[in-house]
C-alpha beads as a LAMMPS data file, in Angstrom:
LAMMPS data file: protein, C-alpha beads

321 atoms
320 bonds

1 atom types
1 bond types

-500.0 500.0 xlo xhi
-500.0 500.0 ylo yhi
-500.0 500.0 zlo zhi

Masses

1 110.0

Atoms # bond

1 1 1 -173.681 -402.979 463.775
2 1 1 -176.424 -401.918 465.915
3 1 1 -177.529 -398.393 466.153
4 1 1 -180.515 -398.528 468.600
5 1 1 -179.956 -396.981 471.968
6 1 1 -178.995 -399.407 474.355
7 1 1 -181.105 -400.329 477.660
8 1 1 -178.756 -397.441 479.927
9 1 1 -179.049 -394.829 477.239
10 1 1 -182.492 -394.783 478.057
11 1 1 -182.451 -395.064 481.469
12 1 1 -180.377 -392.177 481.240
13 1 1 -183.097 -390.592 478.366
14 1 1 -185.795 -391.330 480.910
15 1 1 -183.978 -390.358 484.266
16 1 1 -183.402 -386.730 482.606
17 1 1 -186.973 -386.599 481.100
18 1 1 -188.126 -387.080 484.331
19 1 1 -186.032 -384.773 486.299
20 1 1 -186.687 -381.814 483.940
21 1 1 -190.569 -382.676 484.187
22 1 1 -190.455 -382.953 487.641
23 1 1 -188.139 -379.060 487.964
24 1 1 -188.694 -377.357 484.509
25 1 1 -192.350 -378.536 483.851
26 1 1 -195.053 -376.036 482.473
27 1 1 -196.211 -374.300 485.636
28 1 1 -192.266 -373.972 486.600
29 1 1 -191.527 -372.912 483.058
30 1 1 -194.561 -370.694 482.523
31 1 1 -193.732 -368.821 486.256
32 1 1 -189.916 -368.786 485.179
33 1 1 -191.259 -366.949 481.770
34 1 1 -193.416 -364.364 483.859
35 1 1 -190.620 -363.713 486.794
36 1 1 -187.683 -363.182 485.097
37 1 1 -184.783 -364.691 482.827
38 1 1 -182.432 -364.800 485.276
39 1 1 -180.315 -368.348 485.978
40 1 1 -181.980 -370.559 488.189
41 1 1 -179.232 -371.601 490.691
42 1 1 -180.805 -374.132 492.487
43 1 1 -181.373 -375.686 489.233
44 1 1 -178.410 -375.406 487.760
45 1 1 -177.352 -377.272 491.011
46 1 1 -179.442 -380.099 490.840
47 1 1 -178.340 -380.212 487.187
48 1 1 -174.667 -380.856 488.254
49 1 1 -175.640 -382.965 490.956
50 1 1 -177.320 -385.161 488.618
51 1 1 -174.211 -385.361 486.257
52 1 1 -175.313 -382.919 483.262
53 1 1 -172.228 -381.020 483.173
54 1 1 -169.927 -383.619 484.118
55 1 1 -171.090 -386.701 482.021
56 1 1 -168.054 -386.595 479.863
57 1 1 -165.558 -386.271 482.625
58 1 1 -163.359 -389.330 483.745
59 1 1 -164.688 -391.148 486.904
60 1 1 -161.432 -390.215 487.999
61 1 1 -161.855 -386.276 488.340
62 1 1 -165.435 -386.532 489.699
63 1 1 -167.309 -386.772 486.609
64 1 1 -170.004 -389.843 485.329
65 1 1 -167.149 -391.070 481.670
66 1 1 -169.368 -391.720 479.393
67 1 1 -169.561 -389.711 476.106
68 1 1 -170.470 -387.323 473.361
69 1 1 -173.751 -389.806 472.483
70 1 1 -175.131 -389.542 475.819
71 1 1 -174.530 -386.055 476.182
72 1 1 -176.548 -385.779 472.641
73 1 1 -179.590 -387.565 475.147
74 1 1 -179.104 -385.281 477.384
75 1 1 -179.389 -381.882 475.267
76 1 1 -182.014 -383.250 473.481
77 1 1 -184.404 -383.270 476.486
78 1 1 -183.322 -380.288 477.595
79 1 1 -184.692 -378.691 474.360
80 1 1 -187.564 -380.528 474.505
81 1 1 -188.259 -378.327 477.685
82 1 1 -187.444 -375.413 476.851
83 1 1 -184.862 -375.433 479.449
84 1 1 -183.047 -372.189 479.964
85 1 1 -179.225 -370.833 480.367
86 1 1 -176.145 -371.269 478.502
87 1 1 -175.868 -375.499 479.300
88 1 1 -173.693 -375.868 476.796
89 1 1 -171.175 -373.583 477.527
90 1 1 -171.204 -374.907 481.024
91 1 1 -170.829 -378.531 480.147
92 1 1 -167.927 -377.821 477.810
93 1 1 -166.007 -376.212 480.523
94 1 1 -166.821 -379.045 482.752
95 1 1 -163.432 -379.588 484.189
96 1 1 -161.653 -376.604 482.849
97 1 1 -163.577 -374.070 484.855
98 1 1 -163.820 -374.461 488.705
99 1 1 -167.587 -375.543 489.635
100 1 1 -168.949 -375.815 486.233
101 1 1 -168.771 -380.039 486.668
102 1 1 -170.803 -379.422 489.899
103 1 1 -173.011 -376.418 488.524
104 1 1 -171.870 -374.166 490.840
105 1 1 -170.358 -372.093 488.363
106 1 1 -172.328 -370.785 485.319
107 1 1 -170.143 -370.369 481.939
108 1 1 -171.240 -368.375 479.112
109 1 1 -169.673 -368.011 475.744
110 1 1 -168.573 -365.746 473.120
111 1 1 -168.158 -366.272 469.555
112 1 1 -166.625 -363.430 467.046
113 1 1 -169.307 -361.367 465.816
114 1 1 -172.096 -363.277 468.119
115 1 1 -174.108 -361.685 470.954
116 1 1 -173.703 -364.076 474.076
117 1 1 -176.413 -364.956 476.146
118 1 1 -176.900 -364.381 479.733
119 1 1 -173.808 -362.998 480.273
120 1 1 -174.952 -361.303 483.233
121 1 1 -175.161 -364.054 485.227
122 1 1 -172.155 -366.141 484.207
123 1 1 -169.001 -366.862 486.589
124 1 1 -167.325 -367.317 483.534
125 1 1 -166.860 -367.294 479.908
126 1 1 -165.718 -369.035 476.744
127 1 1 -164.210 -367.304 474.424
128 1 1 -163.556 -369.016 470.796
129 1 1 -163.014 -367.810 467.526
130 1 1 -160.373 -365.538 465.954
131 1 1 -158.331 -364.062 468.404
132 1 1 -159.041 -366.438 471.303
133 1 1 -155.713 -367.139 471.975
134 1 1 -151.916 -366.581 470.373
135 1 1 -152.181 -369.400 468.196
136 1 1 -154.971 -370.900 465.672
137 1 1 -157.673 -373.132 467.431
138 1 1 -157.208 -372.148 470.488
139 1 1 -159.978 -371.148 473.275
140 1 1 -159.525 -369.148 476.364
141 1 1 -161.988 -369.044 479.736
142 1 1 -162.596 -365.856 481.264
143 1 1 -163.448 -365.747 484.937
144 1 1 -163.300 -363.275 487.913
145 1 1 -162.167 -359.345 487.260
146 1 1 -161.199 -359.497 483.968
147 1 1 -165.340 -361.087 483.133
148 1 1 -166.791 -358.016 485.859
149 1 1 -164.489 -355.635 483.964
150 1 1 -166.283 -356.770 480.722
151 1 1 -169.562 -356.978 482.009
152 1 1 -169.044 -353.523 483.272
153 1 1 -166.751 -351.525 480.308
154 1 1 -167.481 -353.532 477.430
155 1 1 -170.658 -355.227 477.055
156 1 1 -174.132 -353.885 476.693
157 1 1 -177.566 -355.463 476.910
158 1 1 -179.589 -355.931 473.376
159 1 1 -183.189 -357.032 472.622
160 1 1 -183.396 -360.847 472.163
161 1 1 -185.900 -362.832 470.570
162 1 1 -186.139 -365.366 472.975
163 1 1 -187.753 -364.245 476.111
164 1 1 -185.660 -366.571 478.250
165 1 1 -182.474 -365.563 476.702
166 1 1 -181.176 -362.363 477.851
167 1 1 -178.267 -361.283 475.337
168 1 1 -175.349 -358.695 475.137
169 1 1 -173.464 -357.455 472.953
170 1 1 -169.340 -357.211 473.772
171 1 1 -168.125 -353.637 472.324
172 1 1 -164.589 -354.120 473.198
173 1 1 -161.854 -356.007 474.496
174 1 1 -161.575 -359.114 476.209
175 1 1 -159.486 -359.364 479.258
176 1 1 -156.833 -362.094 479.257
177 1 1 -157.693 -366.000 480.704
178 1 1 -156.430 -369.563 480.788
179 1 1 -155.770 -371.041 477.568
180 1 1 -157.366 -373.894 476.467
181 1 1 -156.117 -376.093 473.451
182 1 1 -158.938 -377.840 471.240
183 1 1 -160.459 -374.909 470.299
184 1 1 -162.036 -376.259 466.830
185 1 1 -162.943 -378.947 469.020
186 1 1 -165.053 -377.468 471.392
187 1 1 -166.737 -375.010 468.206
188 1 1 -168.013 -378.760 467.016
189 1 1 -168.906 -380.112 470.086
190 1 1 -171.000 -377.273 470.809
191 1 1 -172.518 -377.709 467.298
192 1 1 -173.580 -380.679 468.064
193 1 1 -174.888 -380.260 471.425
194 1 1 -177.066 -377.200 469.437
195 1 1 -177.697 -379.292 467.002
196 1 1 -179.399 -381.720 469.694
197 1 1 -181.592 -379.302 471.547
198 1 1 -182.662 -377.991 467.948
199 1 1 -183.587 -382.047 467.671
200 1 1 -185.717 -381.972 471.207
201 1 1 -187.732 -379.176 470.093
202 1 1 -188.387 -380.077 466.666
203 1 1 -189.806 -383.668 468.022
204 1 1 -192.324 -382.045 470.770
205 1 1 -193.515 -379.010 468.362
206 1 1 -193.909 -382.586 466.635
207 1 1 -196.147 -384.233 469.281
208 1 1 -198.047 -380.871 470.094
209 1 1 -199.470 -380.736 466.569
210 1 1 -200.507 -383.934 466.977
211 1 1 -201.994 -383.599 470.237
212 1 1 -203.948 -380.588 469.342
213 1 1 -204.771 -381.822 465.969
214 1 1 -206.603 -384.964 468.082
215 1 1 -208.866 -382.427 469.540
216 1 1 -209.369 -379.776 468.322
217 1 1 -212.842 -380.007 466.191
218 1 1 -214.220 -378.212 463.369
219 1 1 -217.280 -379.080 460.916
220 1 1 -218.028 -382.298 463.905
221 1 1 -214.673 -383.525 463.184
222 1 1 -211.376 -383.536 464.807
223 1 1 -208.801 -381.478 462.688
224 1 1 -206.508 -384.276 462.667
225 1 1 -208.812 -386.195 460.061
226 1 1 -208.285 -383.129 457.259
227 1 1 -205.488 -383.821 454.348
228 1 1 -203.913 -380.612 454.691
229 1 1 -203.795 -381.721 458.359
230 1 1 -202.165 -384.345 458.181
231 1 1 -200.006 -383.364 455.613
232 1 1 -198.319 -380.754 458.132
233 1 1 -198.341 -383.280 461.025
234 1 1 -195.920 -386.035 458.418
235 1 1 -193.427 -383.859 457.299
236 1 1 -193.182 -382.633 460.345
237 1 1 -192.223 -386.264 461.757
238 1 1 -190.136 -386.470 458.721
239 1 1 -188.035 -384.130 459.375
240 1 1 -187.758 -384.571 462.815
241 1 1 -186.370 -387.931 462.470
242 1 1 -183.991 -387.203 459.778
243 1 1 -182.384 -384.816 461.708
244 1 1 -182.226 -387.349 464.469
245 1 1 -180.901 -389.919 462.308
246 1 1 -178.600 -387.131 461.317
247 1 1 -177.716 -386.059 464.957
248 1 1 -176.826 -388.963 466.283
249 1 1 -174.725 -390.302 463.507
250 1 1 -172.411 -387.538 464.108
251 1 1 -172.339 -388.387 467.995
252 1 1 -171.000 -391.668 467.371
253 1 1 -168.249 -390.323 464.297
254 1 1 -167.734 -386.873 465.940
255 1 1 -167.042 -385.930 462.255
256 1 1 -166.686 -382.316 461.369
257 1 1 -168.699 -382.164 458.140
258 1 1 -171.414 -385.088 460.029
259 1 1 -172.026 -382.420 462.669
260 1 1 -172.452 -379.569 460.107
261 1 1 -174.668 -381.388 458.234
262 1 1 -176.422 -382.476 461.377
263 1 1 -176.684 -378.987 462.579
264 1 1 -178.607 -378.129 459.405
265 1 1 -180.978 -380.467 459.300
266 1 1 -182.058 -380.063 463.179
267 1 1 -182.416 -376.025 462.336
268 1 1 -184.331 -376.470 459.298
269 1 1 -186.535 -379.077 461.705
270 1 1 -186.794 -376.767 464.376
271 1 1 -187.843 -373.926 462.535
272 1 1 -190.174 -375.264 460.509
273 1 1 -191.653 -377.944 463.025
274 1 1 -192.146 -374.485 465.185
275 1 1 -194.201 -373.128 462.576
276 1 1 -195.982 -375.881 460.915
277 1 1 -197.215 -376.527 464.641
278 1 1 -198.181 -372.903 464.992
279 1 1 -200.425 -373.509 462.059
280 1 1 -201.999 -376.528 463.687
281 1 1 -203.036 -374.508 466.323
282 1 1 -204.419 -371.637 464.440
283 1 1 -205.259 -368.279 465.561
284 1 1 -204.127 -369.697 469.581
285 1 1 -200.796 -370.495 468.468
286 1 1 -200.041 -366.809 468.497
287 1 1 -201.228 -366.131 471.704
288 1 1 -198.579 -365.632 474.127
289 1 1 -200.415 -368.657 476.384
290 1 1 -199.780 -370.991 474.012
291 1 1 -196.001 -372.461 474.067
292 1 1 -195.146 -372.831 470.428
293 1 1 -193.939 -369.206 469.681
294 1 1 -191.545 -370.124 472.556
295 1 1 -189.807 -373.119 470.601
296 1 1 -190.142 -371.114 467.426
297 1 1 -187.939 -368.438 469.023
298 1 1 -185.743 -370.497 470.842
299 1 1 -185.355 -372.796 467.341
300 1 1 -184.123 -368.949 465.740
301 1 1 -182.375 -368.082 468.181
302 1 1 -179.998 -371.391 467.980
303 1 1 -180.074 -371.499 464.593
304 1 1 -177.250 -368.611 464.658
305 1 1 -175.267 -370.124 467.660
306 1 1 -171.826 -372.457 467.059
307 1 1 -172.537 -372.958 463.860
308 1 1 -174.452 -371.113 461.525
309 1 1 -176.420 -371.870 458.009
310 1 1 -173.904 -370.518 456.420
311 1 1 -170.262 -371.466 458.407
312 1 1 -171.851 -375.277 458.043
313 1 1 -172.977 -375.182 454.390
314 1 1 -169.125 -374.093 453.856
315 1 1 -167.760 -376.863 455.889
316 1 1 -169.824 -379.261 453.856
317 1 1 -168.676 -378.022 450.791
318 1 1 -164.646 -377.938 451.943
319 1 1 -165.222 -381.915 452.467
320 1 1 -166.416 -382.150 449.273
321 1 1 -163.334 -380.696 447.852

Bonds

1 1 1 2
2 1 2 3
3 1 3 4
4 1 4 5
5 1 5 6
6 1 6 7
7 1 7 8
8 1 8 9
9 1 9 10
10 1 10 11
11 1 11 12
12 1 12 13
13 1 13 14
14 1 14 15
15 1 15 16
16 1 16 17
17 1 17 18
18 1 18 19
19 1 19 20
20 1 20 21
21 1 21 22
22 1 22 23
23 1 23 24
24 1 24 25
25 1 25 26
26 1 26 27
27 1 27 28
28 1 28 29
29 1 29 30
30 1 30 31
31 1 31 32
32 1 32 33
33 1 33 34
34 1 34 35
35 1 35 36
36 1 36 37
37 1 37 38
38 1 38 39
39 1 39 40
40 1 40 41
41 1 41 42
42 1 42 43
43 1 43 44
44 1 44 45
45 1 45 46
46 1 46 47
47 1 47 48
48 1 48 49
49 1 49 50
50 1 50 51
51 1 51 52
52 1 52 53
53 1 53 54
54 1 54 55
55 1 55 56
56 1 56 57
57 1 57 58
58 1 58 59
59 1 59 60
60 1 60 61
61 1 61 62
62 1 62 63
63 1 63 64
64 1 64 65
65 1 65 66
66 1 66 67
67 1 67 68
68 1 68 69
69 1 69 70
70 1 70 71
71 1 71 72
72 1 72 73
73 1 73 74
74 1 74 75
75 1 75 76
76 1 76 77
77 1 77 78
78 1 78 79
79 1 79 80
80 1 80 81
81 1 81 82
82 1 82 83
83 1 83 84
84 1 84 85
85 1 85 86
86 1 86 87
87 1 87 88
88 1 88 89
89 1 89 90
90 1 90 91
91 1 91 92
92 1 92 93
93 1 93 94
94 1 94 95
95 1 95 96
96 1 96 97
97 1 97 98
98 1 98 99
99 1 99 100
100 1 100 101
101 1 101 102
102 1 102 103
103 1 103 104
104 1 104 105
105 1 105 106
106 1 106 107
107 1 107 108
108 1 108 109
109 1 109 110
110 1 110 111
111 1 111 112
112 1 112 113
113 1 113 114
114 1 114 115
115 1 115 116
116 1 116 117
117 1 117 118
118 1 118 119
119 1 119 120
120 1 120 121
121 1 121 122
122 1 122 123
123 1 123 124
124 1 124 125
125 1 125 126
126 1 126 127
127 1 127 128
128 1 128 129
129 1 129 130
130 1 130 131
131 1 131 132
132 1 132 133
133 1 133 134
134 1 134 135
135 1 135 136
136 1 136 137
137 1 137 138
138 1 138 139
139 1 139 140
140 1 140 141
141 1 141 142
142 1 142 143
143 1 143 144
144 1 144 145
145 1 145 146
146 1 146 147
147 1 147 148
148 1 148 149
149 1 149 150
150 1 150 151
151 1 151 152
152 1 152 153
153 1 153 154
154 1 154 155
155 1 155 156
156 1 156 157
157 1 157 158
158 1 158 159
159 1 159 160
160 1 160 161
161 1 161 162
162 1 162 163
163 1 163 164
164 1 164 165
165 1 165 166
166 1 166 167
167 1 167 168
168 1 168 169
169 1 169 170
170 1 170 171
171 1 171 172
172 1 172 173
173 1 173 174
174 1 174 175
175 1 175 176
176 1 176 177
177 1 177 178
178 1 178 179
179 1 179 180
180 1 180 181
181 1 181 182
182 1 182 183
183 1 183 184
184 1 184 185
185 1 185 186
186 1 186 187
187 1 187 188
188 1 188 189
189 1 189 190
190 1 190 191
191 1 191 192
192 1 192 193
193 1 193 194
194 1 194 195
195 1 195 196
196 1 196 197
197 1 197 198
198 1 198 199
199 1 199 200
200 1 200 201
201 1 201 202
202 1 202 203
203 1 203 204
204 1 204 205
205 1 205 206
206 1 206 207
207 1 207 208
208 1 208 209
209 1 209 210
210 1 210 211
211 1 211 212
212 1 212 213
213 1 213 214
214 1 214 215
215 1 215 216
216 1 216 217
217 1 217 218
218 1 218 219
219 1 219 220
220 1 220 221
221 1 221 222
222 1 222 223
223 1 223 224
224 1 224 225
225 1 225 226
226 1 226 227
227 1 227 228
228 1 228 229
229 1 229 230
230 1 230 231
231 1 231 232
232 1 232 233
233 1 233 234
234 1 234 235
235 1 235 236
236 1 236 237
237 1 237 238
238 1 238 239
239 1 239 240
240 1 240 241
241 1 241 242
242 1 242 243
243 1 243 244
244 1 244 245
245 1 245 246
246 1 246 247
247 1 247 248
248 1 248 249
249 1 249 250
250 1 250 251
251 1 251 252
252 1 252 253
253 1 253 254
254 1 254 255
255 1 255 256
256 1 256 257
257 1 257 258
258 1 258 259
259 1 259 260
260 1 260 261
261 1 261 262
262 1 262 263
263 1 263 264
264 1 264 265
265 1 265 266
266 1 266 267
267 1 267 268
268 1 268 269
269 1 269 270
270 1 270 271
271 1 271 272
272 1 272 273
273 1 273 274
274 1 274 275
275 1 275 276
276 1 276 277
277 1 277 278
278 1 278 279
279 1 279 280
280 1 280 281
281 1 281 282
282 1 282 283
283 1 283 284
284 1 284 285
285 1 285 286
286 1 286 287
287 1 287 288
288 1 288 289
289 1 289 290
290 1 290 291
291 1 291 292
292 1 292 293
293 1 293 294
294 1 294 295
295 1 295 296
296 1 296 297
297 1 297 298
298 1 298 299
299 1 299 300
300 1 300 301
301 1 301 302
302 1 302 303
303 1 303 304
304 1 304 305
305 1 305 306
306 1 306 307
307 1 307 308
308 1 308 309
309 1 309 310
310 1 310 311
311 1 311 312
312 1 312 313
313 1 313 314
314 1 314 315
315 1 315 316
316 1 316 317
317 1 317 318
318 1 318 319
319 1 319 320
320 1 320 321
C-alpha cells in the first residue's frame, strides 16, 4: 500500500501554501498582529471561495468531496502561518450552518469547561460536550438571538495567551439551536484538524532553527556547526515527523484512539519545537519581533482545545482495555 501523497494532494498542499503566502504572509501577519485580532472577512472569503471550508462537502451541495486527508493538508498550512480565527469550527459546520461552506459565516465553538475563542465575531457557534443536546453525542449550532443574547448576558472577555486569539469565557446558559447528530464525531474530527495545525507549526519552528542556525555566527563560525546545535535542530525534525507520520495515519483510519495519540504527539512537537527554536535564536527569540513566541503560544494555546493531554491519554488507555 502506498502512503506517499499523491500528485493532487500536493497540488492542493502547494495551491494553499501559496494562497496563504500570498494573503497571510509576514508583513500581512505582522500588521494583522499590530491592528487588531479581529476576523479578517475578506479573508475568510477568499478562504471559502477557494474551498477550505467546504472540501469535505459532496459536489452535490456546492462543496469540492474529497476528505478528512486533504483537509489534514489543508490545516497543516494554515498552522504553518500562523493563520488566525476559529477555521475549524467553521469547516465542521460547513453545510450545517448557512454560509460557513462559502465563509460568509464565521462559527466558533464551545466545549464544557473551555474558553472559546473569538466569540465576538462569530455568526455562530458549536456547542459540544455534556449537555449539548437531549441525548449523548449530540452537538447543537447556535446562531442569531439566542448567540447575541450570549454574547451579551453570558459571556465575558478573558486574557489569552495568544495575541491573535481573543477568548471568553461563557458564565451561563446557552440558548437553544439546531441539533446536530455525530457529536463524538465532530469532537475527533476537530482533534485531528488541531492535531494538524499543531503539525504545521512544529515543522516551520523546525525550518526557522535551521535557517537561523545557517547564519547566525559566533567564534567565526555559523551556529549551525556546534553539537549542542545540532542536537536541538534533530530532535526537533524528529519529532516533527513522527507526529506527521502520526497525523496522517489517523486521517486515513479516522480511528478514535489514532487521533488521540496523534493529537499528543503534534502538542508535544509543537511545544517543544516552539521552544527548542527559541533557544536557537537566543536572546532575539524573546523579542516580540521575532515570530517564534507566536507559534509557542499558539502551540499552548491548542494544546488545551478538542482534545486535551489528559482526555487523549484516557482514550488511549480505554483502547487498551
Amino acid at each position: 500500500m502506498d502512503f506517499q501523497l499523491s500528485d493532487d494532494q500536493r497540488a492542493l498542499r502547494a495551491g494553499v501554501r501559496e494562497l496563504l503566502a500570498g494573503r497571510f504572509g509576514r508583513d500581512r501577519m505582522r500588521a494583522a498582529l499590530d491592528g487588531g485580532t479581529g476576523i479578517d472577512r475578506a479573508l475568510w472569503r477568499e478562504l471559502g471561495e477557494a474551498g477550505f471550508f467546504a472540501l469535505r462537502l459532496p459536489e452535490t451541495e456546492g462543496g469540492v468531496g474529497l476528505g478528512l486527508p486533504e483537509s489534514v493538508l489543508l490545516f497543516e498550512e494554515a498552522g504553518r502561518s500562523l493563520l488566525p480565527g476559529p477555521l475549524i469550527a467553521t469547516h465542521l459546520a460547513a453545510g450545517a450552518v448557512k454560509g460557513a461552506a462559502e465563509g460568509e459565516t464565521v462559527v466558533a465553538v464551545l466545549d464544557a469547561g473551555q474558553p472559546v475563542g473569538h466569540l465576538g465575531d462569530a455568526d455562530g457557534l458549536l456547542v459540544l460536550g455534556p449537555g449539548a443536546g437531549p441525548e449523548p453525542g449530540q452537538a447543537r449550532v447556535v446562531t442569531g438571538g439566542a448567540l447575541r443574547d450570549l454574547v451579551r448576558e453570558a459571556a465575558r472577555p478573558v486574557r489569552s495567551l495568544d495575541p491573535f486569539t481573543p477568548l471568553w469565557r461563557v458564565t451561563g446558559p446557552v440558548g437553544p439551536g439546531e441539533l446536530l447528530s455525530g457529536g463524538a464525531r465532530l469532537r475527533d474530527e476537530g482533534a485531528l484538524l488541531a492535531a494538524a495545525e499543531q503539525l504545521g507549526s512544529a515543522a516551520r519552528t523546525t525550518e526557522m532553527a535551521v535557517q537561523h542556525a545557517g547564519e547566525r555566527e559566533q567564534f567565526g563560525s555559523p551556529i549551525g556547526s556546534f553539537q549542542a546545535v545540532k542536537h536541538l535542530c534533530a530532535g526537533m525534525l524528529v519529532r516533527a515527523e513522527l507526529a506527521r507520520s502520526a497525523v496522517y495515519a489517523a486521517a486515513v483510519t479516522a480511528d478514535r484512539a489514532e487521533i488521540a495519540g496523534a493529537k499528543l504527539l503534534a502538542d508535544d512537537a509543537a511545544v517543544r519545537n516552539a521552544r527548542d527554536c527559541l533557544q536557537v535564536h537566543g536572546g532575539m527569540g524573546f523579542t516580540w519581533e521575532a515570530d517564534v513566541h507566536l507559534h509557542l503560544k499558539r502551540a499552548w494555546l491548542r494544546s488545551g482545545q478538542w482534545l486535551t493531554a489528559a482526555a487523549a491519554e484516557e482514550a488511549l488507555a480505554a483502547d487498551l482495555c
